[in-house]
Biopython code that builds the backbone (N, CA, C, O; Angstrom):
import numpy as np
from Bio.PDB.StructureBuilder import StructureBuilder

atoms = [
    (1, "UNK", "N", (-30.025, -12.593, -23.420)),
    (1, "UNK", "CA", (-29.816, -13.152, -22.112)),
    (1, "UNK", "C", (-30.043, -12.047, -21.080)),
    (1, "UNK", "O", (-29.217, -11.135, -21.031)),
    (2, "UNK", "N", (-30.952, -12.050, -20.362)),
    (2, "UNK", "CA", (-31.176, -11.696, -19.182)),
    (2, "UNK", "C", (-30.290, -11.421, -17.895)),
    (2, "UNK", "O", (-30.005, -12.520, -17.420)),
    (3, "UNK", "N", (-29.699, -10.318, -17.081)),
    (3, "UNK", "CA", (-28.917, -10.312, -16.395)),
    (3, "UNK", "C", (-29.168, -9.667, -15.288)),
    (3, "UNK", "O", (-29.740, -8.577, -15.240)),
    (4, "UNK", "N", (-28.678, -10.424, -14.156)),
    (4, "UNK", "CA", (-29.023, -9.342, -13.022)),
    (4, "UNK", "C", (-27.583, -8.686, -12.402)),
    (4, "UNK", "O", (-27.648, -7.932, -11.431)),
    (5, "UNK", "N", (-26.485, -8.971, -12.929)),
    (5, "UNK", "CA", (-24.756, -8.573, -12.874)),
    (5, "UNK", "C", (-23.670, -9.288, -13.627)),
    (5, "UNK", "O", (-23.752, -10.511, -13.742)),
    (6, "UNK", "N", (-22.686, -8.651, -14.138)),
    (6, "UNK", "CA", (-21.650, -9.792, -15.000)),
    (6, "UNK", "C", (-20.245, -9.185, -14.197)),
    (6, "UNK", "O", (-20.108, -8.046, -13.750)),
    (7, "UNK", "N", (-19.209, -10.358, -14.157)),
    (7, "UNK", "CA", (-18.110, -9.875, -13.678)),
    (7, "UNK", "C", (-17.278, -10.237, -14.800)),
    (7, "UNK", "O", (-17.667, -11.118, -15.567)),
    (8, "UNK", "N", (-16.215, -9.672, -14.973)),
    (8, "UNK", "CA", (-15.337, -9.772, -16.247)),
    (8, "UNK", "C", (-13.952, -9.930, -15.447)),
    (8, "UNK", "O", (-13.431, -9.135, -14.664)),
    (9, "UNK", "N", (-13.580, -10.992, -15.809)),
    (9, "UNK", "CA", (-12.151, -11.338, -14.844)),
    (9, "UNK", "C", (-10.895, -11.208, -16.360)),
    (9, "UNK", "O", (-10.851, -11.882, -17.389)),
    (10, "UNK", "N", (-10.087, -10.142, -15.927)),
    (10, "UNK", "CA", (-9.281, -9.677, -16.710)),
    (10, "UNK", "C", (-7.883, -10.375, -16.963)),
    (10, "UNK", "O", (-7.161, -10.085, -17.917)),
    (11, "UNK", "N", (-7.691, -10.975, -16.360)),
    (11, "UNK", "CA", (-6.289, -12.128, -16.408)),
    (11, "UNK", "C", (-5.638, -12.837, -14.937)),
    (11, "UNK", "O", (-6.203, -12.532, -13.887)),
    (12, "UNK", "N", (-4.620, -13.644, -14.897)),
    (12, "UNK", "CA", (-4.379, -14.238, -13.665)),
    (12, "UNK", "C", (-2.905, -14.021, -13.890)),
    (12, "UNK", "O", (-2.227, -14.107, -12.866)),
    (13, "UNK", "N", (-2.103, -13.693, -15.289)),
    (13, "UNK", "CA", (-0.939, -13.313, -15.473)),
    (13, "UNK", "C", (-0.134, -12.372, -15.067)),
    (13, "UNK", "O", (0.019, -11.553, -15.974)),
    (14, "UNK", "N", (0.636, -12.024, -13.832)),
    (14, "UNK", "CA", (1.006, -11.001, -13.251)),
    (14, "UNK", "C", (2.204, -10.342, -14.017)),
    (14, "UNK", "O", (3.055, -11.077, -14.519)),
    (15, "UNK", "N", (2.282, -9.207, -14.106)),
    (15, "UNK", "CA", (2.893, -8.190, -15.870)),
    (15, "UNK", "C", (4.250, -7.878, -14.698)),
    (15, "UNK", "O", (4.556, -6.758, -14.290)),
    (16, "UNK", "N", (4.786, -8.907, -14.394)),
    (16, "UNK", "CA", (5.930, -8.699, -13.542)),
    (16, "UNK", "C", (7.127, -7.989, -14.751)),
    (16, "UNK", "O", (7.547, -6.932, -14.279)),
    (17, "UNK", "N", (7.622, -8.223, -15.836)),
    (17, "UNK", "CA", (8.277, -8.025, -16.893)),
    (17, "UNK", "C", (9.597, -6.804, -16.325)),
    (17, "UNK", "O", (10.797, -7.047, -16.194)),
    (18, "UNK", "N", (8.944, -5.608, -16.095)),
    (18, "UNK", "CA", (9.513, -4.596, -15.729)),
    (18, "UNK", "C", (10.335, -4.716, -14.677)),
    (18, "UNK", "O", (10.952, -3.706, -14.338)),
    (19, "UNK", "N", (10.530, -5.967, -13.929)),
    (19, "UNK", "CA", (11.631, -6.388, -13.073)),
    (19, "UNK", "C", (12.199, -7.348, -12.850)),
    (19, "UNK", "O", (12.270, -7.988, -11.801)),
    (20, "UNK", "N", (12.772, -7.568, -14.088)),
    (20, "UNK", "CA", (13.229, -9.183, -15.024)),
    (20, "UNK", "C", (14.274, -8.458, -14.943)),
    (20, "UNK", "O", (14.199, -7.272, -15.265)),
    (21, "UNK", "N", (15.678, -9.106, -14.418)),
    (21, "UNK", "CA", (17.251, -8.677, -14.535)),
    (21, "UNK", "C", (17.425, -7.593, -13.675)),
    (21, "UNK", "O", (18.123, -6.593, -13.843)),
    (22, "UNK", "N", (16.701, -7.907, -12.718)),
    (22, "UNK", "CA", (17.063, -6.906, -11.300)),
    (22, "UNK", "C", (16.893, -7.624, -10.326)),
    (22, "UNK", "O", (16.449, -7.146, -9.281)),
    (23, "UNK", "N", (17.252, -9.122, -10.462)),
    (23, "UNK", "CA", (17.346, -10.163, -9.467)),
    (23, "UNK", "C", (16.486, -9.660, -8.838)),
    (23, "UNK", "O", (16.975, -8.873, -8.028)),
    (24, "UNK", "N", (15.166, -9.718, -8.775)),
    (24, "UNK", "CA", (14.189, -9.648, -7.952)),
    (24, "UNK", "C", (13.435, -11.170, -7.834)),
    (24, "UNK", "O", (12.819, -11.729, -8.742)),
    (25, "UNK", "N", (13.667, -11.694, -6.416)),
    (25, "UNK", "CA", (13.045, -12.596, -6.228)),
    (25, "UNK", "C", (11.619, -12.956, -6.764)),
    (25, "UNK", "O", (10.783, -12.053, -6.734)),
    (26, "UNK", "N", (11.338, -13.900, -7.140)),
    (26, "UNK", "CA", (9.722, -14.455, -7.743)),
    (26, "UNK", "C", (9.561, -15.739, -7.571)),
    (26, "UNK", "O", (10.459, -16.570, -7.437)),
    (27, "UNK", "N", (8.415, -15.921, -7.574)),
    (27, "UNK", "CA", (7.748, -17.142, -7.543)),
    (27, "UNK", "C", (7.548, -17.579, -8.242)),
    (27, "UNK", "O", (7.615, -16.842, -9.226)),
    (28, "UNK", "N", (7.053, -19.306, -8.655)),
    (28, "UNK", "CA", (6.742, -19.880, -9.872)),
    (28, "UNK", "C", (5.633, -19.649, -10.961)),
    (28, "UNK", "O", (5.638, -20.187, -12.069)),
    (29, "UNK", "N", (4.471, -18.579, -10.390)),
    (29, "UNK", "CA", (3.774, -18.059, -11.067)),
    (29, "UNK", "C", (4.306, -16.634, -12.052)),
    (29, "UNK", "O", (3.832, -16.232, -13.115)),
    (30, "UNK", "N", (5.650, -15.993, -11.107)),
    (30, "UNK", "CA", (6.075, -15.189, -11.972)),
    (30, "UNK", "C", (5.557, -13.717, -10.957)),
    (30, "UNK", "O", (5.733, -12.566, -11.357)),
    (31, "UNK", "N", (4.987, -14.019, -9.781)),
    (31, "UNK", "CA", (4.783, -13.060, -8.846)),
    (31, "UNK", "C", (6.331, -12.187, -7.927)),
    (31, "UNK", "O", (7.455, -12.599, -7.643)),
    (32, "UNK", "N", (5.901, -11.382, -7.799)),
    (32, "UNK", "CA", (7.099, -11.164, -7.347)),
    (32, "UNK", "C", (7.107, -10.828, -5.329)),
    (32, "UNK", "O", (6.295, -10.327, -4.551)),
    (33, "UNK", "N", (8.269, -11.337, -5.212)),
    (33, "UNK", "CA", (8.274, -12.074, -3.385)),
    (33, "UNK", "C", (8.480, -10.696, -2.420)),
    (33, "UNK", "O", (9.507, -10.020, -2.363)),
    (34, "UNK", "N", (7.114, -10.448, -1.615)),
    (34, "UNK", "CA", (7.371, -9.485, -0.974)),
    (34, "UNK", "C", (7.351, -9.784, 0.280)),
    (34, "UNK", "O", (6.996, -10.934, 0.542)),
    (35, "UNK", "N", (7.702, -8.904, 1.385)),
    (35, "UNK", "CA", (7.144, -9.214, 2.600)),
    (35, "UNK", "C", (6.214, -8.089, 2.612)),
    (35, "UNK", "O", (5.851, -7.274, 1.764)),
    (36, "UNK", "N", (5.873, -8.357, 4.155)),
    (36, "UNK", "CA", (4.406, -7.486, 4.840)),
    (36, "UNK", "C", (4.626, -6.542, 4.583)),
    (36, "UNK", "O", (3.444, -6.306, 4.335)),
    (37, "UNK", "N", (5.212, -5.402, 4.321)),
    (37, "UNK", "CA", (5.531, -3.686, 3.805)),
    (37, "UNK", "C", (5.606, -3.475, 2.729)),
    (37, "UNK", "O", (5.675, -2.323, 2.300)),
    (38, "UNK", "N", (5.617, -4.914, 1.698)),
    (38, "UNK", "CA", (6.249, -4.278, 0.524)),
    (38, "UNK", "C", (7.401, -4.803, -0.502)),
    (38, "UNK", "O", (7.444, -5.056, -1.705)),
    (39, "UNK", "N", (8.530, -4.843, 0.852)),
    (39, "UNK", "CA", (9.881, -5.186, 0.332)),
    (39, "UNK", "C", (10.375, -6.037, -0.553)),
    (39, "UNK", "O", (9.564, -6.961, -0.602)),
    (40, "UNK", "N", (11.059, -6.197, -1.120)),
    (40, "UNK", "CA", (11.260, -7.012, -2.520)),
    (40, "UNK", "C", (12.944, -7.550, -1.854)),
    (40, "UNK", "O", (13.184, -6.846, -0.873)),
    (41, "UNK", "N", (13.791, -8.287, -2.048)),
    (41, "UNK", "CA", (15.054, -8.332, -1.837)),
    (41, "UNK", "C", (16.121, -7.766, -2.312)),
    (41, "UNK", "O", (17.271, -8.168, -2.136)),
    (42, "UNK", "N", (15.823, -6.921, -2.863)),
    (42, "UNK", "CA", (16.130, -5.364, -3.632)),
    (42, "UNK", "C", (16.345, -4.428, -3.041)),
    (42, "UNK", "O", (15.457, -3.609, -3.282)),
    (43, "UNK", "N", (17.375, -3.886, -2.062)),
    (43, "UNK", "CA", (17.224, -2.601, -1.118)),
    (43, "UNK", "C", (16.814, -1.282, -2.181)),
    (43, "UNK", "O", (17.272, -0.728, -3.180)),
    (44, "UNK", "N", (15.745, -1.188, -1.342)),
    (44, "UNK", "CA", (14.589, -0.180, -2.214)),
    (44, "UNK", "C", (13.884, -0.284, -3.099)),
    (44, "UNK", "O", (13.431, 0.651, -3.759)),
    (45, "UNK", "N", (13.693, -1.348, -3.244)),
    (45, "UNK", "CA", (12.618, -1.509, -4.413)),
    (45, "UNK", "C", (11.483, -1.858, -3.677)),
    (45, "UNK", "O", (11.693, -2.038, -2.478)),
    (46, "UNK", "N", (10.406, -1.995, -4.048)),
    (46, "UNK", "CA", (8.525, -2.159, -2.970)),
    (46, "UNK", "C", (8.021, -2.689, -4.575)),
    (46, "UNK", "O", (8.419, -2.470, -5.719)),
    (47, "UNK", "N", (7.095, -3.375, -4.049)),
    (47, "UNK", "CA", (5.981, -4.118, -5.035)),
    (47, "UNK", "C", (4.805, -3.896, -4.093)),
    (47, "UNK", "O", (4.935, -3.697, -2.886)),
    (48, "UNK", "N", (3.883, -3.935, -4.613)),
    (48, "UNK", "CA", (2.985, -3.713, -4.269)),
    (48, "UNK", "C", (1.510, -4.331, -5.322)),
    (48, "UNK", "O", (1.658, -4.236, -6.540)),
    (49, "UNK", "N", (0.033, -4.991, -4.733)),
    (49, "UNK", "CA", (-0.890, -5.401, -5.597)),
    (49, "UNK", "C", (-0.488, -6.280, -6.345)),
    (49, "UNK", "O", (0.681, -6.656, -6.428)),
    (50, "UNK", "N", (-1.491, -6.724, -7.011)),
    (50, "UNK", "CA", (-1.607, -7.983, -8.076)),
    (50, "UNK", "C", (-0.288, -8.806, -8.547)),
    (50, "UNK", "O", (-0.253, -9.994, -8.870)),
    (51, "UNK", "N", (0.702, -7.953, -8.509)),
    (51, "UNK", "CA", (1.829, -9.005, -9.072)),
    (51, "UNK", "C", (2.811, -9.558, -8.145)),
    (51, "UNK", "O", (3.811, -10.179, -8.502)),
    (52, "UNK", "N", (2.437, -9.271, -6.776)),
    (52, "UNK", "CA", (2.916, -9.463, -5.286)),
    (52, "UNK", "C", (2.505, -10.454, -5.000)),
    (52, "UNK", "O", (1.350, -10.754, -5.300)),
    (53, "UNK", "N", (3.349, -11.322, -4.296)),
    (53, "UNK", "CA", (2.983, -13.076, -3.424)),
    (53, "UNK", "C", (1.934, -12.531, -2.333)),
    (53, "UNK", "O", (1.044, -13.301, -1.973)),
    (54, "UNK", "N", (1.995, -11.350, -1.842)),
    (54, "UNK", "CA", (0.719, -10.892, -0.650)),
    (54, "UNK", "C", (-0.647, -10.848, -0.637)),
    (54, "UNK", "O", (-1.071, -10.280, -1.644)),
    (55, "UNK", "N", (-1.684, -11.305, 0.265)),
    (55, "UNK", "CA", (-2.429, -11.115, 0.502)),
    (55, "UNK", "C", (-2.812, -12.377, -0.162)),
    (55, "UNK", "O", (-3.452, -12.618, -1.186)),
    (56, "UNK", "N", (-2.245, -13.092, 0.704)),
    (56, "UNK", "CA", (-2.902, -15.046, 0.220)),
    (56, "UNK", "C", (-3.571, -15.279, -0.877)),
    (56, "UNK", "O", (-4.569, -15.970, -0.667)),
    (57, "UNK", "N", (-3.424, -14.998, -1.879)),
    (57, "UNK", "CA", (-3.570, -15.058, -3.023)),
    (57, "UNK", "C", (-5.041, -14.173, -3.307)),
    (57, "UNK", "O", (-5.517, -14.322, -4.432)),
    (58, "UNK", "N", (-5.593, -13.497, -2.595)),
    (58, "UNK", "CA", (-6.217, -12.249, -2.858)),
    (58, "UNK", "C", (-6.477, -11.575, -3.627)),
    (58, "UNK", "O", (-6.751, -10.719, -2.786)),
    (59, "UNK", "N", (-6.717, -10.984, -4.718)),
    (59, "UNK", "CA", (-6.646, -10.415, -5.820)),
    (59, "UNK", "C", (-7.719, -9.226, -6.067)),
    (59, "UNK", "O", (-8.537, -9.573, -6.919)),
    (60, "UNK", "N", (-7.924, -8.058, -5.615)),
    (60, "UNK", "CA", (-8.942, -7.418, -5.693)),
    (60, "UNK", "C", (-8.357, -6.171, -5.350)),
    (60, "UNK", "O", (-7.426, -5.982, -4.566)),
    (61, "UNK", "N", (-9.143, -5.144, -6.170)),
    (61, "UNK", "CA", (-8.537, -3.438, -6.280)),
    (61, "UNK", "C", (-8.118, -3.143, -4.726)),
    (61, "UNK", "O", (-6.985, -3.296, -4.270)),
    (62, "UNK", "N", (-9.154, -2.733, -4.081)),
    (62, "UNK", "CA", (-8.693, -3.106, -2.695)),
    (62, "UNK", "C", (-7.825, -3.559, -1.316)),
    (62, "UNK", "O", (-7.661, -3.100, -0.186)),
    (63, "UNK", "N", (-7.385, -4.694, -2.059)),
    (63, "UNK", "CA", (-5.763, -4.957, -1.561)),
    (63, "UNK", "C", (-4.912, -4.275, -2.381)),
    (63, "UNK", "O", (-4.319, -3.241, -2.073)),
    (64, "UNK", "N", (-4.876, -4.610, -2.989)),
    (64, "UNK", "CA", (-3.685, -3.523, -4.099)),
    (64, "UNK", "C", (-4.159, -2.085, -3.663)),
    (64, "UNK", "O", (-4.590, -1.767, -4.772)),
    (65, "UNK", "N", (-4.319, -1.368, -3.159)),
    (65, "UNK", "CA", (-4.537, -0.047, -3.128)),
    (65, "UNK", "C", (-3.854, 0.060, -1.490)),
    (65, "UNK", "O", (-3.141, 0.956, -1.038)),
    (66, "UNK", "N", (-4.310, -1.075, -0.873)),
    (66, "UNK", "CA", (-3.911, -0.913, 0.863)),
    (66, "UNK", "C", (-2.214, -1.632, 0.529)),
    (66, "UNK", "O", (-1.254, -1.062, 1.047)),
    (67, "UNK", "N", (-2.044, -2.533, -0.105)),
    (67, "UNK", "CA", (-0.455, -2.679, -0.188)),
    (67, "UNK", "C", (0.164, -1.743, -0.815)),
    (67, "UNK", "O", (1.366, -1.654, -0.565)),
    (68, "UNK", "N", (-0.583, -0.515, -2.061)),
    (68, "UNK", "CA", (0.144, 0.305, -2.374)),
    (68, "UNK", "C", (0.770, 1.444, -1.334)),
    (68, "UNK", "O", (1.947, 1.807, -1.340)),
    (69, "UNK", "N", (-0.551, 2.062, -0.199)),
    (69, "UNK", "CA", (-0.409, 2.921, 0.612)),
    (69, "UNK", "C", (0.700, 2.217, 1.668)),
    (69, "UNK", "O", (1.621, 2.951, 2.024)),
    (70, "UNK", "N", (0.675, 1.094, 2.094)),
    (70, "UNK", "CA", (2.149, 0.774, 2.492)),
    (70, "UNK", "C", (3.090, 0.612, 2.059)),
    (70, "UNK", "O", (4.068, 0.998, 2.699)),
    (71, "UNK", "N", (3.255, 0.076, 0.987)),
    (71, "UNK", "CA", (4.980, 0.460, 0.583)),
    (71, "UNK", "C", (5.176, 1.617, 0.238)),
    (71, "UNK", "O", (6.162, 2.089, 0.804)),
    (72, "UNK", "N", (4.382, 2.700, -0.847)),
    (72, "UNK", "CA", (4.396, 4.609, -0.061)),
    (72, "UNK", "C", (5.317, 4.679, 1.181)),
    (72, "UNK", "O", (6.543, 4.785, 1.228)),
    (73, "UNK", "N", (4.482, 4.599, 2.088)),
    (73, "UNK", "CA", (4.822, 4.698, 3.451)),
    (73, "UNK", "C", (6.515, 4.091, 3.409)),
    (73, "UNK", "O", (7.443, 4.843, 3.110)),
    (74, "UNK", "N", (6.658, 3.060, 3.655)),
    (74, "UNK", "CA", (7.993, 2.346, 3.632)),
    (74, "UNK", "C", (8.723, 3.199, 2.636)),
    (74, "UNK", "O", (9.630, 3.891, 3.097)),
    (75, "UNK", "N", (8.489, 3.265, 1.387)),
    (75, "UNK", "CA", (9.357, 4.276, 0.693)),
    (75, "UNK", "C", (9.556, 5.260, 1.100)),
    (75, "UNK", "O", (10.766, 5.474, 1.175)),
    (76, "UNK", "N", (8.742, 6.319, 1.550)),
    (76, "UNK", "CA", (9.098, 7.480, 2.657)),
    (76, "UNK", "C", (9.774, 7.465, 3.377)),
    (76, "UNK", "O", (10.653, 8.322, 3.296)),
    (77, "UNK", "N", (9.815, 6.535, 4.496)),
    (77, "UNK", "CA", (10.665, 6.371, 5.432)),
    (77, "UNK", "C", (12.281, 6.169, 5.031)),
    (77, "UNK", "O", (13.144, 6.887, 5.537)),
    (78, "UNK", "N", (12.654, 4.907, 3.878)),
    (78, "UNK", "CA", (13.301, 4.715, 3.177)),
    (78, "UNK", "C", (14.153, 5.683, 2.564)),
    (78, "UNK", "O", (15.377, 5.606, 2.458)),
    (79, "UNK", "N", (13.419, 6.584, 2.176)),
    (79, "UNK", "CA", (14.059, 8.106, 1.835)),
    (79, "UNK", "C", (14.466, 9.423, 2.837)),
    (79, "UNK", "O", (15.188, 10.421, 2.855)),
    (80, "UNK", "N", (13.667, 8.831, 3.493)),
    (80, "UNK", "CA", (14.132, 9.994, 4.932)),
    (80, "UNK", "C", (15.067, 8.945, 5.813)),
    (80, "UNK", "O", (15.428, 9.680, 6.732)),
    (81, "UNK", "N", (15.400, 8.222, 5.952)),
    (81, "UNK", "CA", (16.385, 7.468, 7.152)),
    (81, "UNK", "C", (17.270, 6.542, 6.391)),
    (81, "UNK", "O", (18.071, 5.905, 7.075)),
    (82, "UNK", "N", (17.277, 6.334, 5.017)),
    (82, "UNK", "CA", (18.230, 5.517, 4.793)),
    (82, "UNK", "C", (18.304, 3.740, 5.100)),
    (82, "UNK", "O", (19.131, 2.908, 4.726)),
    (83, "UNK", "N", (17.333, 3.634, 5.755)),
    (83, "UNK", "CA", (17.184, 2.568, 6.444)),
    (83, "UNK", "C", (16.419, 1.313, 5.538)),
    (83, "UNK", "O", (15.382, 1.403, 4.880)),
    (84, "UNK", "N", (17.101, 0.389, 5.694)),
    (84, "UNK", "CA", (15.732, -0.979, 5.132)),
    (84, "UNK", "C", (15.627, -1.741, 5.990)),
    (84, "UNK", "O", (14.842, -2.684, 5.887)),
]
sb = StructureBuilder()
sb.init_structure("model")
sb.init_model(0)
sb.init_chain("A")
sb.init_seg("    ")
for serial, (resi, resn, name, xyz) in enumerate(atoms, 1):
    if name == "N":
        sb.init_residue(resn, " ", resi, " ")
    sb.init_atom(name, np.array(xyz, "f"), 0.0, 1.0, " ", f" {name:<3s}", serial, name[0])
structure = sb.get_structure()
């Protein structure tokens, strides 16, 4: 077969697991509920990319890399002011 590009779509299952019994809010897909920075309902916890309700259902390295550099950010702050 002849090709002029292939895309390989790696799953739609978000590997939320690692924050199962830390009452972290989620959605029915199993995403976990952030707002615009990050925030989780977790004082201090940040999600960030693919397993995040953000970026309207979006899914591409790209967003995940720009939601990572903001919750960074928010975590910084977070650590220097105490603040959520």
């Amino acid at each position: 077969m002849k090709l002029d590009g292939l895309f390989v779509a790696i799953g739609l299952v978000p590997l939320s697991e690692i924050v199962k019994g830390l009452n972290v809010n989620m959605d029915e897909s199993g995403r976990i509920v952030v707002d615009q920075c990050g925030k989780t309902n977790v004082v201090g916890l940040l999600a960030a990319g693919d397993v995040t309700t953000q970026i309207c259902n979006f899914r591409q390295i790209i967003t995940s890399a720009a939601q990572g550099a903001v919750a960074s950010f928010i975590a910084f702050m977070y650590i220097k002011t105490k603040k959520w």
